[in-house]
N, C-alpha and C positions, 0 to 999 in steps of 0.2 A: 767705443763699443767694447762690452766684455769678453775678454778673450775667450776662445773657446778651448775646453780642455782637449788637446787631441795626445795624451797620453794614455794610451790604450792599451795599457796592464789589463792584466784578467780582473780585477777588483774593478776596474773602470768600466771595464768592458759587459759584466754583467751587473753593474749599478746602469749602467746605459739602458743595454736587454731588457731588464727590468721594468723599467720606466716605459719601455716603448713598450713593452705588451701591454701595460695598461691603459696608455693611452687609446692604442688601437682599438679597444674594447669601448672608448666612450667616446661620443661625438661631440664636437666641440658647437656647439649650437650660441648664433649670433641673434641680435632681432629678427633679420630675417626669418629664421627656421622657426623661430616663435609666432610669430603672424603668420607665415605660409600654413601654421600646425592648426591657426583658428579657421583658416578661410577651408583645410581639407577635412576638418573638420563639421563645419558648416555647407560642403561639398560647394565651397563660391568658386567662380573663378572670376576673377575684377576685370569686366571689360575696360577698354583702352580708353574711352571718353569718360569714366569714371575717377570723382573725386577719392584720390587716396591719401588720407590724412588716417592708416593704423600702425605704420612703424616708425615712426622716430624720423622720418629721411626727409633733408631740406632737400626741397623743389627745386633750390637754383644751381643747385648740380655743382661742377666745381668752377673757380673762380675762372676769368678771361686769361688770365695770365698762364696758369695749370694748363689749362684746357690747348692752348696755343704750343703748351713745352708737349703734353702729349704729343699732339700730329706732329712734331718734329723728328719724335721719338720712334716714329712706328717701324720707319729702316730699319731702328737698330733692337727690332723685339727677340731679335733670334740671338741676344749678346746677354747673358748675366749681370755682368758689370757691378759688381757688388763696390766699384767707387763709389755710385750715386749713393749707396746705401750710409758710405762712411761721410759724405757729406751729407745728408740729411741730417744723423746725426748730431755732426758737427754746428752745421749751422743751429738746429735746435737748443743744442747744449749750450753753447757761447751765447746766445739770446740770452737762457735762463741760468746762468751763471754757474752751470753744472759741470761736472768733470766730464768726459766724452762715456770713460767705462761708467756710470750709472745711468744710463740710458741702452736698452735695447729695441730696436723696429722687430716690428710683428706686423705680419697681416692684417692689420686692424687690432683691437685691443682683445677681442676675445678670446683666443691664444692665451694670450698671458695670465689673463684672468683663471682660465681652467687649468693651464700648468702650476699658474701661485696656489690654486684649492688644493690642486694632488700634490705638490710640494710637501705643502704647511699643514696637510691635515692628514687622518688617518682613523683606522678604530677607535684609536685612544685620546685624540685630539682632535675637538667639531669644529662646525663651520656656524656661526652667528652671524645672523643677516635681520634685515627690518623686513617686516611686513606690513602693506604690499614693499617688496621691494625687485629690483632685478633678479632674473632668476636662473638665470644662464650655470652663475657660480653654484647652487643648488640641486641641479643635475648633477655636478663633476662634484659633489661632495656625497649624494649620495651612490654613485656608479661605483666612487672610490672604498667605500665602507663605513664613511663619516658621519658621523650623526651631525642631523642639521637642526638649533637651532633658529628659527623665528621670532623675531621678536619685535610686538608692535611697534607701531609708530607714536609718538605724543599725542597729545591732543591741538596742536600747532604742526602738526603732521613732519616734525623733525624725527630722525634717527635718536629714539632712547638709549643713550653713550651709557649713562650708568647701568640701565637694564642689561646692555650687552654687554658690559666689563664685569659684570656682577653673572651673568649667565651661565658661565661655566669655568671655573679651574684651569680645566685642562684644555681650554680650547686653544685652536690650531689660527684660526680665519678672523680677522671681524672683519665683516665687507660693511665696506658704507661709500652709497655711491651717493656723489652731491653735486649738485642736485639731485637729487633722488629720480630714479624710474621707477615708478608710473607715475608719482604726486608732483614733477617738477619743485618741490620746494626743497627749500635749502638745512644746512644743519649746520650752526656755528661754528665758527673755530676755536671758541672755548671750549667745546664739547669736543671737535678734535681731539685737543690740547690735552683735556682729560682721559681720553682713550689713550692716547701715548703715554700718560704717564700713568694707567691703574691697569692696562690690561695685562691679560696673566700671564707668568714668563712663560718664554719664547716664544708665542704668540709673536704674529703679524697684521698689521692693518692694513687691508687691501682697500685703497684707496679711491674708485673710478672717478675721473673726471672726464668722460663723454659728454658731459654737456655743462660744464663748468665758463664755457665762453659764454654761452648766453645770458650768464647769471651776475649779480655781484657778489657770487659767494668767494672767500678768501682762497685762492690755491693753496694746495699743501705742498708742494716741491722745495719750500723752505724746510721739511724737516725730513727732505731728503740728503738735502746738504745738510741738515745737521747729525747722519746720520743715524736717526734713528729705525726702529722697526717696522718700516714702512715701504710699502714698493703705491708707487702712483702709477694710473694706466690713464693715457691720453689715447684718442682715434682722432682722425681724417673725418669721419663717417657724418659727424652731425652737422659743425656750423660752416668747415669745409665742405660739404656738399660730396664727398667723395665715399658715399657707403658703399659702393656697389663696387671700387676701385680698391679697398681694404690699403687700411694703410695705418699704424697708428704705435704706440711706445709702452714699453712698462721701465720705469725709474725706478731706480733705488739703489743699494750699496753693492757692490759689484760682489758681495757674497752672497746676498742674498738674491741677486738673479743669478749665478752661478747654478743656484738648486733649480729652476727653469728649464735651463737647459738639456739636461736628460730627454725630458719630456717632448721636446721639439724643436726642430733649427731647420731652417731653410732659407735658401736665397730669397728676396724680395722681389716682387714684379716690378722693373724696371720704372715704367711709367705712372705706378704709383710713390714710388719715393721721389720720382724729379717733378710729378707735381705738387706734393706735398712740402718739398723744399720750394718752389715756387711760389707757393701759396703763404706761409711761414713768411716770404719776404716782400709781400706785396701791402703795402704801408696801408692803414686804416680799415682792411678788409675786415676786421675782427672786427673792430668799433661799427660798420655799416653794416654788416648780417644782425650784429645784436640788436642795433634799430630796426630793422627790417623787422626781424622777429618781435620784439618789443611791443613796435606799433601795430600791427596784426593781434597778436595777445592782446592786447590792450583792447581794442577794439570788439572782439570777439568777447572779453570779459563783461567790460559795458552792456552788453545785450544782454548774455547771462546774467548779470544782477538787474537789471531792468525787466525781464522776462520772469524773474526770481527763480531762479536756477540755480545750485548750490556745486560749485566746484573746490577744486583747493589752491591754494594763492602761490601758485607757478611763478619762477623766474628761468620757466627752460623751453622748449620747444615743443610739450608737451604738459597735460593736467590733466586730474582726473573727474570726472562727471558725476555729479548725483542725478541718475535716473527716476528714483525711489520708488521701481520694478526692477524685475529680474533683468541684468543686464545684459547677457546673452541674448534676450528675445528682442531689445532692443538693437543691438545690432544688428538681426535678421530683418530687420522693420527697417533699418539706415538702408541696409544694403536691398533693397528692395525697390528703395529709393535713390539708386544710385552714387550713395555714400559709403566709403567703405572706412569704417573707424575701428580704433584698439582692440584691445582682451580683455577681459575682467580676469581680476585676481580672485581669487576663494575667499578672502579673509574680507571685501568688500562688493557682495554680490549685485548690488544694486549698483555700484560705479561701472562707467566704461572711460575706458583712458581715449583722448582726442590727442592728435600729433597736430599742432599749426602748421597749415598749409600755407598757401598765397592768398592775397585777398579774395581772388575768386571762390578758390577751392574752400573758404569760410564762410561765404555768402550762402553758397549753394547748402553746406552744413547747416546752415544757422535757417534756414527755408526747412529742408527734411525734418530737421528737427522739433522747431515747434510743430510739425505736421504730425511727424509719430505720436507727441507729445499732448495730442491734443486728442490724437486716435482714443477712443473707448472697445477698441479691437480686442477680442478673449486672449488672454494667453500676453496680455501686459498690463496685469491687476499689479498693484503698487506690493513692494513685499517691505516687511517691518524693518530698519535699519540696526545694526547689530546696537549693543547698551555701550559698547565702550565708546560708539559714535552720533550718538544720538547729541550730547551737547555738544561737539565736536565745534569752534569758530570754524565757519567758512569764511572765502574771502569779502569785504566788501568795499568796494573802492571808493575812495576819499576824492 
């Protein structure tokens, strides 16, 4: 774990001061606060026998083994025990052949993510991200003073590595989260490869891999070992089943989480690191959630291209929908129908993002669905799809 600086000179001490005012000032917003922002928006509130397939959360909760080291744990809730934390850690690092200092646990990865924005960016140096992309990092760039660029997606709905190394000089951030949120699809490791080696000095790649197990896209934690410019953010949250227990890492060169730090330190909730660490050592669980999810996507794509329905070719836990109506009225229409599904992003108004649920909870989806979809109800006239997407491949399965 990386040491913490407790040299608290007056220079330390007000680079510390510093940092926590600003924090204090912006909210650190995870999926959740995202989805809860659509339904208070929409004034929902998701009854309890309601299908929830809008934020990103696997259904099976956390694994047998997690689940079993909690209730062991619950005596001991009144104890800090920041060991469990040094072995989490440890065991993680030693799996992925890391040093232990290029690893720090956070409540989940959103933390990290919004410390690495206020970090690495500033007036003078932005934050470049894909559109649609996650958007959490985009808040804390602009609360911070940073100009954010956006920047589309391909046309193969990959992260545009050259558009964003080409985007700005002076930038601070390139976020590229792979699999990507909301489109589930992936972006090479060529294209990585290429961002590490053209983007602009001192620049950082904020790397997210929250949904990197479901996928076979390449991890980047090789070019944390090989030190370069890069911090990776793991979570708990998605094929762990553990969102709502926050639990998750930001890697990288023990200087560059060093700058982090200012920003936020706290003990870890006990029962989320020892199930995390549990979970981490429970042999084949990784390989059977990704079938799980797999085969459910799979199946639910099938229909969509049989029903001819235009989504984007997902390898995550989530995808995004061609409505080809305004997508917002379409989720008023799901949830009406006791379906409660994603956001729409600005940049594709006619899509809404789907989270895979369990079989049931995509039976029930895939029933609501053609039902809206078939509605001639006022108020979900088809709207023109932007030019940049209009030839866009969608997926179709072989």
């Amino acid at each position: 774990m990386c040491p913490v600086d407790t040299g608290f000179s007056r220079r330390s001490f007000l680079r510390y001061s510093a940092a926590a005012s600003v924090v204090a000032s912006i909210p650190i917003l995870t999926e959740s606060h995202l989805a809860h922002a659509q339904r208070r928006r929409m004034s929902q509130n998701i009854p309890p026998d309601a299908v929830r397939i809008n934020a990103n959360e696997n259904p099976l909760g956390p694994c047998t083994g997690a689940c079993a080291t909690i209730s062991s744990l619950i005596p001991e809730g009144g104890r800090y025990d920041f060991d469990l934390t040094e072995k989490l850690i440890t065991t993680f690092s030693g799996m992925e052949g890391l040093k232990p200092e290029y690893v720090m646990a956070y409540a989940g990865s959103s933390e990290p993510l919004h410390y690495s924005v206020l970090a690495f960016t500033s007036k003078e140096k932005s934050y470049v991200t894909a559109d649609p992309g996650y958007e959490a990092g985009t808040y804390a760039a602009k609360a911070s003073g940073a100009k954010v660029i956006p920047v589309p997606l391909t046309k193969t709905y990959a992260h545009d590595i050259k558009a964003m190394v080409a985007a700005d000089p002076n930038a601070g951030v390139l976020y590229i989260c792979n699999p990507n949120n909301p489109t589930g699809t992936i972006t090479s490791r060529e294209d990585i490869e290429y961002a590490v080696e053209n983007k602009p000095k001192g620049s950082i790649l904020l790397i997210d891999e929250a949904y990197i197990h479901f996928s076979d896209a390449t991890p980047s934690l090789d070019l944390v070992k090989a030190d370069k410019d890069v911090i990776v953010l793991r979570t708990f949250s998605k094929l762990y089943g553990m969102a709502g227990m926050r639990c998750g890492f930001a890697i990288g060169r023990p200087d560059l989480l060093a700058k982090l730090q200012p920003y936020g330190m706290n003990s870890m909730p006990i029962m989320a690191v020892a199930a995390a660490t549990t979970s981490l050592q429970q042999k084949d669980l990784i390989a059977e959630r990704k079938k799980i999810n797999a085969d459910i996507r799979q199946e639910t794509f099938e229909w969509l291209t049989a029903s001819n329905y235009k989504f984007t070719p997902s390898q995550s836990n989530c995808f995004m929908l061609d409505t080809g109506r305004p997508g917002k009225e379409v989720l008023t229409a799901m949830a009406a129908k006791n379906v409660y599904i994603g956001r729409v992003w600005p940049a594709w108004p006619t899509y809404v993002r789907i989270t895979v649920g369990t079989s049931s909870d995509m039976e029930k989806f895939r029933t609501a669905y053609k039902q809206v979809m078939s509605s001639s109800t006022a108020g979900l006239e088809p709207l023109p799809l932007p030019e940049r997407l209009r030839n866009a491949p969608y997926t179709h399965l072989s």
